[in-house]
N, C-alpha and C positions, 0 to 999 in steps of 0.2 A: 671729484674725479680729475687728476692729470690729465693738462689737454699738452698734447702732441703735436707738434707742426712739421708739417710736410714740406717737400723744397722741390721735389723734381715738377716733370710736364703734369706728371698724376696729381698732383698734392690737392688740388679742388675737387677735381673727380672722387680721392681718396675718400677725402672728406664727406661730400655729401653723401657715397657709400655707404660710410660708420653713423650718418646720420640717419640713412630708409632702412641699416637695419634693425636700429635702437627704437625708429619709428615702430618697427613690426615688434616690438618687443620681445628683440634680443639683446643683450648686455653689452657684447661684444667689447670689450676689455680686452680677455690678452691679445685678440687678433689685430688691435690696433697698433702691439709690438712688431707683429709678422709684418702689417703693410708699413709700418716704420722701415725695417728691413728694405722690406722692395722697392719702399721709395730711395733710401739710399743705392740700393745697387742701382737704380734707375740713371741716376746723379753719376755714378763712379762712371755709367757705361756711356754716361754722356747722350742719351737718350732724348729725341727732339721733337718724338709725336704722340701725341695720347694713345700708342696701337700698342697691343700686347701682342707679339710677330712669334712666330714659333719655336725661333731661336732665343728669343726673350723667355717665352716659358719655359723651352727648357734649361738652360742656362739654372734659372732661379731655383727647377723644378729635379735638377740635381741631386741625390742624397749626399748628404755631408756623413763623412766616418765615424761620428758622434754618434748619430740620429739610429733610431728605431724605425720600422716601417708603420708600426701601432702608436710611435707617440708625434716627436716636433715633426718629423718627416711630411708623414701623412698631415699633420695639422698645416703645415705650410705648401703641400699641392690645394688641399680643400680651401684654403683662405684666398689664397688664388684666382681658382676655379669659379668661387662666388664672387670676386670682382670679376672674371673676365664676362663672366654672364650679366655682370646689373651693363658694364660698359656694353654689350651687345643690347641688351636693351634700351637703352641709351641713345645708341645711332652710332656708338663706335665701333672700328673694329678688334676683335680680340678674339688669339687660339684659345680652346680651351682646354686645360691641360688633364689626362685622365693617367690615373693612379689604377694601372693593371696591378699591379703586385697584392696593395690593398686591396679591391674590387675583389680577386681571387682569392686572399685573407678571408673576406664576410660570408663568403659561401660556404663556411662550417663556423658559422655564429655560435657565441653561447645561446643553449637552450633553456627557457627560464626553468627551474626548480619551482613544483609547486608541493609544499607540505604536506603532509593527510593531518586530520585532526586528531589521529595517534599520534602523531611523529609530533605535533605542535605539543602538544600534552608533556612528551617527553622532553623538549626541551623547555617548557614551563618549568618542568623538575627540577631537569640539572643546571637551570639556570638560578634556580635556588640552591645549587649546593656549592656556588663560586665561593673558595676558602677565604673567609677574611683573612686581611693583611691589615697593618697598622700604615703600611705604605703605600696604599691602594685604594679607591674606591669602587672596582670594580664588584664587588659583590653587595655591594646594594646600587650601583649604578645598571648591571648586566640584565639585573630579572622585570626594573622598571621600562629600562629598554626596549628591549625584546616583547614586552608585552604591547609599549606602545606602537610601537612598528606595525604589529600584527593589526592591532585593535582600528587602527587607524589609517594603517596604507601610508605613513609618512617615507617618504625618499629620508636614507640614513640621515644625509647632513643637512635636510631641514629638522629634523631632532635635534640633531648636533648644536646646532645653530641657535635655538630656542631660548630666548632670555624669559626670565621670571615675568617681568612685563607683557612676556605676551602668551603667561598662562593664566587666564581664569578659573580657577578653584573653585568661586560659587558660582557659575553659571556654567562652567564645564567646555571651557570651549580654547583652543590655540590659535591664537594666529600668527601664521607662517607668509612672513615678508618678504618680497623681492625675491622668487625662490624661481625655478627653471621658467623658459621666456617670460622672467622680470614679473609676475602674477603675485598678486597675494589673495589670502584664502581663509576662510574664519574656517575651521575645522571644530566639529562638537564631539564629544567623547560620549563613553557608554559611562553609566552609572557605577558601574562595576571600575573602569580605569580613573574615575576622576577621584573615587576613595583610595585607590592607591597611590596615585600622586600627592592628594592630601599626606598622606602616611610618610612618604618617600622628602615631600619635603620639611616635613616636622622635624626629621632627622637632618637632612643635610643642609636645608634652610630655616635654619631656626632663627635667625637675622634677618628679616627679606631687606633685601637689595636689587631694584627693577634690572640694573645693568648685568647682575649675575647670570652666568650660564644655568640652564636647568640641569645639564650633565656635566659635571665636573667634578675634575681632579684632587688630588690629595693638596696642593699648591691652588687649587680657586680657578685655576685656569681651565676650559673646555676641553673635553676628552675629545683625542685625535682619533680620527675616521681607523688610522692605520693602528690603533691598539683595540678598535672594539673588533676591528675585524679577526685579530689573532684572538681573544676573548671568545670569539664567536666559534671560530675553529676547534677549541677547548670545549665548548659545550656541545657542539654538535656531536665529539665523539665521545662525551660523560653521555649523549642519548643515546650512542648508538646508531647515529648516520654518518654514512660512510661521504670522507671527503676524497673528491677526486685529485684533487692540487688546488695552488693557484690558479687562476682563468678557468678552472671548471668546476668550480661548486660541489656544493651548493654554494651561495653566498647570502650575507645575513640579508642582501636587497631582495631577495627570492622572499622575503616577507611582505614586502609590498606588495610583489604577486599573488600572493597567499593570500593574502588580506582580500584582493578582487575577489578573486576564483569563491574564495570562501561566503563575497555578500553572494553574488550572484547566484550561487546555491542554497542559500539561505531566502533568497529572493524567489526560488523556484519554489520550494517548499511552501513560502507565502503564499504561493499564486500570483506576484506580483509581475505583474506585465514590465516584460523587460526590457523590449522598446522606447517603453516611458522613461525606465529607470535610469539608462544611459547617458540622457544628457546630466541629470542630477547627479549619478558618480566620477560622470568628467569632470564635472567641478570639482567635485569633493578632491578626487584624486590630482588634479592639478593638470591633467591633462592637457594637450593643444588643441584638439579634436576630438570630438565623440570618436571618430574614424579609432583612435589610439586605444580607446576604451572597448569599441566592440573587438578587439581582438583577443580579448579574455572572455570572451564571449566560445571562441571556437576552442581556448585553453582546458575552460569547465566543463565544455560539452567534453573534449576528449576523456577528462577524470570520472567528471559524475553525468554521466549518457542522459541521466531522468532530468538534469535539467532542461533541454529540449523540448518537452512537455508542460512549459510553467506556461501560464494562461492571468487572464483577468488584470485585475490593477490596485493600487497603492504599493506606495514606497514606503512601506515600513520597517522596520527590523534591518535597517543596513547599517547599522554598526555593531559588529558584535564583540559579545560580552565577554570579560575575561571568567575562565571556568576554574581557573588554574592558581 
């Protein structure tokens, strides 16, 4: 990792900053560009006290004519914000700058998409009917996908991401490195997905190579997040679900959702005490918190009511099978 040096009054405070948050295991990369940023404005403004002053925030906290309010914009009030709070807790002083426009933005959040087991069914289908191309892999890349998403609750670009080396074949298991707050994770497959990766790579890795992507291109190289998603768009309406646009979904991450909603009903069915079951699907799922996990908790009660009723104990049956 590039290390970065800082010059203004901030540049040690910066630092140990990029240090408690990496300690909490966050990555925090690009934001080490933004406080690069503030540290230079710090320097231009001539700046001679460790205080973030009001006019200091806003100054920084400016939008520039480039900027979006959903992308650098907002990312450069929040990166901010969580310095000016470690320096309050610190002992120093500092405003803290608040992002109305945004704030008012999240109060008509995306609401997640969760599949029904028809509608999954259906795009099993038509994820099988992706036209081969001699220029393309997406039609034997699309139906492996999609099924692994589902089966497993993988976040897209830890699939994406996924080298040969870190798929086990005979023991049926991935693991997913250094993947959201910096976690890794042995994840195990169903019986039913690990013979279709066998399958899947007989054909497209018929060389193994540990460095190789597991999803790749016609060129070898890792298929881009921005061509499964237009892929995905494609087969949602060969099923027959209707897409709203961009920013409103469905989208193919609504399979990760799916994937929850669908153990936890699966788990109700069991009898499986779901209490219990929570902390073992935060893990699996990668979660930060059980807290993050029970809230598919009140997702499946809205879809399937009879969940509410599941009783008793073991964790069984929580990955489920491809039918498709």
């Amino acid at each position: 990792m590039k290390s970065i040096k800082y010059n203004s009054i901030f540049s040690e405070l910066i630092q140990d900053f990029i240090d408690y948050k990496r300690a909490a295991g966050y990555k925090y990369e690009s934001e080490t560009t933004c406080l690069k940023e503030f540290d230079e404005m710090c320097c231009s403004l001539n700046i001679m006290a460790p205080v973030i002053t009001k006019e200091l925030s806003d100054i920084w906290c400016t939008k520039k004519s480039h900027e979006s309010e959903r992308s650098s914009h907002q990312k450069r009030v929040s990166c901010i914000r969580q310095f000016a709070l470690y320096l309050i807790s610190s002992g120093y002083e500092a405003y803290i700058p608040v992002n109305l426009e945004y704030i008012q933005h999240r109060k008509s959040k995306y609401s997640a998409y969760i599949f029904s087991h028809e509608e999954m069914s259906r795009i099993f289908n038509a994820s099988n009917q992706v036209y081969p191309n001699r220029q393309s892999t997406m039609h034997l890349v699309m139906p492996v996908l999609i099924r692994l998403l589902y089966c497993t609750g993988l976040r897209v670009m830890e699939a994406l991401k996924l080298q040969l080396k870190n798929v086990n074949l005979t023991e049926g298991t991935l693991l997913i490195e250094s993947a959201k707050f910096n976690k890794d994770r042995l994840i195990p497959v169903s019986e039913s997905m690990r013979e279709i990766l066998i399958q899947y790579c007989s054909v497209m890795h018929p060389l193994y190579s540990p460095e190789d992507y597991l999803f790749v291109g016609i060129t070898r190289e890792p298929c881009s997040h921005h061509n499964i998603y237009l892929r995905f768009r494609e087969i949602l309406v060969r099923a027959g679900i209707n897409h709203a646009g961009r920013g409103y979904g469905p989208r193919i991450h609504d399979l990760r959702h799916t994937h929850c909603c669908h153990v936890l009903q699966a788990a109700s069915h069991n009898k499986t005490d779901l209490t219990n079951m929570l902390p073992t699907l935060s893990v699996y799922m990668g979660h930060e918190s059980v807290i993050a996990t029970s809230q598919y908790l009140k997702m499946t009660a809205e879809i399937y009511p009879d969940i509410l009723h599941a009783v008793e104990s073991l964790c069984s049956h929580v990955i489920p099978e491809v039918l498709s």
